[in-house]
C-alpha positions in Angstrom: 12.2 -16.2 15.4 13.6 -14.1 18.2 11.5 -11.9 20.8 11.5 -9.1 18.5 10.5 -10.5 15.3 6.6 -10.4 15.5 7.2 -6.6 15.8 9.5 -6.2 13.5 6.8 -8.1 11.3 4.1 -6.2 12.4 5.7 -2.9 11.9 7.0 -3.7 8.6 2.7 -4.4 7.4 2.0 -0.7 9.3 4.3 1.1 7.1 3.4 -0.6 4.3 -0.5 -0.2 5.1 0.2 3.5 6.0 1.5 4.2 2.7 -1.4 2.4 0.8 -3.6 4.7 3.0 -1.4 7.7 1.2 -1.8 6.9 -2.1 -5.6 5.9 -1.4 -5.7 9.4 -0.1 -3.5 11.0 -2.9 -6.2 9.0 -5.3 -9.6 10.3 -3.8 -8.1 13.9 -4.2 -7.2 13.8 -7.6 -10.9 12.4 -8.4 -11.6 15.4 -10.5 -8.1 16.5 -11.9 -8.6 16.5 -15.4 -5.0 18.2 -15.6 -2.5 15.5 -13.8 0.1 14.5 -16.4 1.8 16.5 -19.4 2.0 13.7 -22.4 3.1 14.9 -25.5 2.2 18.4 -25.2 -1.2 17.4 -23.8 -2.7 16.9 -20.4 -4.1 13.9 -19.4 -6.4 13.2 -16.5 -5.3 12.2 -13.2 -4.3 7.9 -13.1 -5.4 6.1 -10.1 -2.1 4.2 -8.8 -2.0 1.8 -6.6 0.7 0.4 -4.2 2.4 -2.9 -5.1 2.8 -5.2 -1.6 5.2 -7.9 -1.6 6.8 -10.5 1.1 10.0 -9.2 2.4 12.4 -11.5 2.9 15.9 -11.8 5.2 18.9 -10.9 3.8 20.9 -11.6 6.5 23.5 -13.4 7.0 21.5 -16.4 9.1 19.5 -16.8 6.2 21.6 -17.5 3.9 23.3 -19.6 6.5 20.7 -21.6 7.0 19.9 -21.9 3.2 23.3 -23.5 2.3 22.9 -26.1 5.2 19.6 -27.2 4.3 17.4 -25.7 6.5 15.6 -22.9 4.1 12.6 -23.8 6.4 13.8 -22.1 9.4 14.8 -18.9 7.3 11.4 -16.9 7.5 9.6 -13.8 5.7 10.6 -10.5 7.9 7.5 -9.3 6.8 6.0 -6.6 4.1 7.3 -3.8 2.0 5.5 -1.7 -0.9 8.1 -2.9 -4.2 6.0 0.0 -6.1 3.5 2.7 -7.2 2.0 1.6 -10.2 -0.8 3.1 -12.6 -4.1 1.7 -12.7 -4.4 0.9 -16.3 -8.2 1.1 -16.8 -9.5 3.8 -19.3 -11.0 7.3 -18.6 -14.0 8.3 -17.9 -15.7 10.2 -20.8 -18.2 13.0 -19.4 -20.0 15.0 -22.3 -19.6 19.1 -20.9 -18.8 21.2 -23.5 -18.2 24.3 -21.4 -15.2 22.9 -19.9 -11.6 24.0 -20.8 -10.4 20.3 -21.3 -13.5 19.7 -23.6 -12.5 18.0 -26.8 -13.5 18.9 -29.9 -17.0 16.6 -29.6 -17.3 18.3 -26.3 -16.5 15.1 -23.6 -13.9 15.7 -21.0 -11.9 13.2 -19.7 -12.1 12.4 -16.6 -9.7 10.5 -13.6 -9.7 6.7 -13.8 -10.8 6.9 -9.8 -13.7 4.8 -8.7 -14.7 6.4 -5.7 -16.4 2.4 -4.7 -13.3 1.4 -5.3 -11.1 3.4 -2.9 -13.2 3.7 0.0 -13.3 -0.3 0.0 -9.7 0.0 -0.4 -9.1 1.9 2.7 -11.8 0.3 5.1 -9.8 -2.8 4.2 -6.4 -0.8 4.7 -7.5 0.8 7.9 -8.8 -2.8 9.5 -5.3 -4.4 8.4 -3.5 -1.7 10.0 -6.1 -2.2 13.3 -5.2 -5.5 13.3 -1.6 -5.0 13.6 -1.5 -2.3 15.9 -3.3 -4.8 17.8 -0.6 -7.5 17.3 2.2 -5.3 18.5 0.6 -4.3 21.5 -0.6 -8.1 22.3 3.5 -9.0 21.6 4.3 -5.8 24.6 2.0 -7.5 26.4 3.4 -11.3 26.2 6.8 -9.4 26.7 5.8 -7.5 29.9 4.3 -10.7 31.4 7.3 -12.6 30.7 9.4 -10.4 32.1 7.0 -10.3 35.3 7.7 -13.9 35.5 11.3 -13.6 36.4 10.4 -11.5 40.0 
């Protein structure tokens, strides 16, 4: 790994924690949108989605380089990307309120998927991943610095 490869690692997990944080966002707003989806000439309720995180690995030439000669070992991970956005598949929530437009006919509405819990657990875990690399990158400038400091 060259100089700039823990940041290009670390950088790669703050995007990808940065968008989580978006959708986490995007799903704590829509808690109570009973009207987020036209299916079938219906509305359906707001899904919770979620953001799919995956290994991200070198497509460079080096790497496959180092592949045909045998040495897959030395071609690393370059970090993190979100692959997708996926739906949370868990049912709705059924809350009985018959005064409310999207009231069936027994008078239950449904309601977003969204686990309040859930996402604010999500994002404390989000937010201290993301702290944590924020806090890599700037203990890499700092190695960087001091090795540069060591050439004077």
């Amino acid at each position: 790994m060259g100089l700039f490869g823990s940041f290009d690692i670390s950088a790669s997990a703050l995007t990808a924690n940065r968008l989580r944080m978006d959708v986490i966002s995007s799903n704590i707003s829509n808690a109570n949108t009973t009207r987020g989806e036209y299916v079938n000439g219906q509305w359906q309720p707001y899904r919770r989605k979620l953001a799919v995180v995956e290994p991200k690995t070198n497509s460079n030439f080096d790497s496959f380089l180092q592949a045909a000669v045998g040495n897959a070992g030395t071609a690393q991970a370059a970090g993190v990307r979100v692959s997708e956005i996926v739906p949370d598949s868990t049912p709705f929530k059924y809350v009985y309120d018959p005064t409310h437009p999207d009231a069936n006919a027994d008078g239950y509405v449904a309601m977003p998927n969204v686990d309040m819990l859930k996402e604010m657990v999500d994002l404390m875990s989000t937010t201290r991943a993301y702290e944590s690399n924020a806090t890599a990158v700037n203990a890499a400038k700092a190695m960087a610095i001091k090795a540069l400091e060591i050439g004077r």
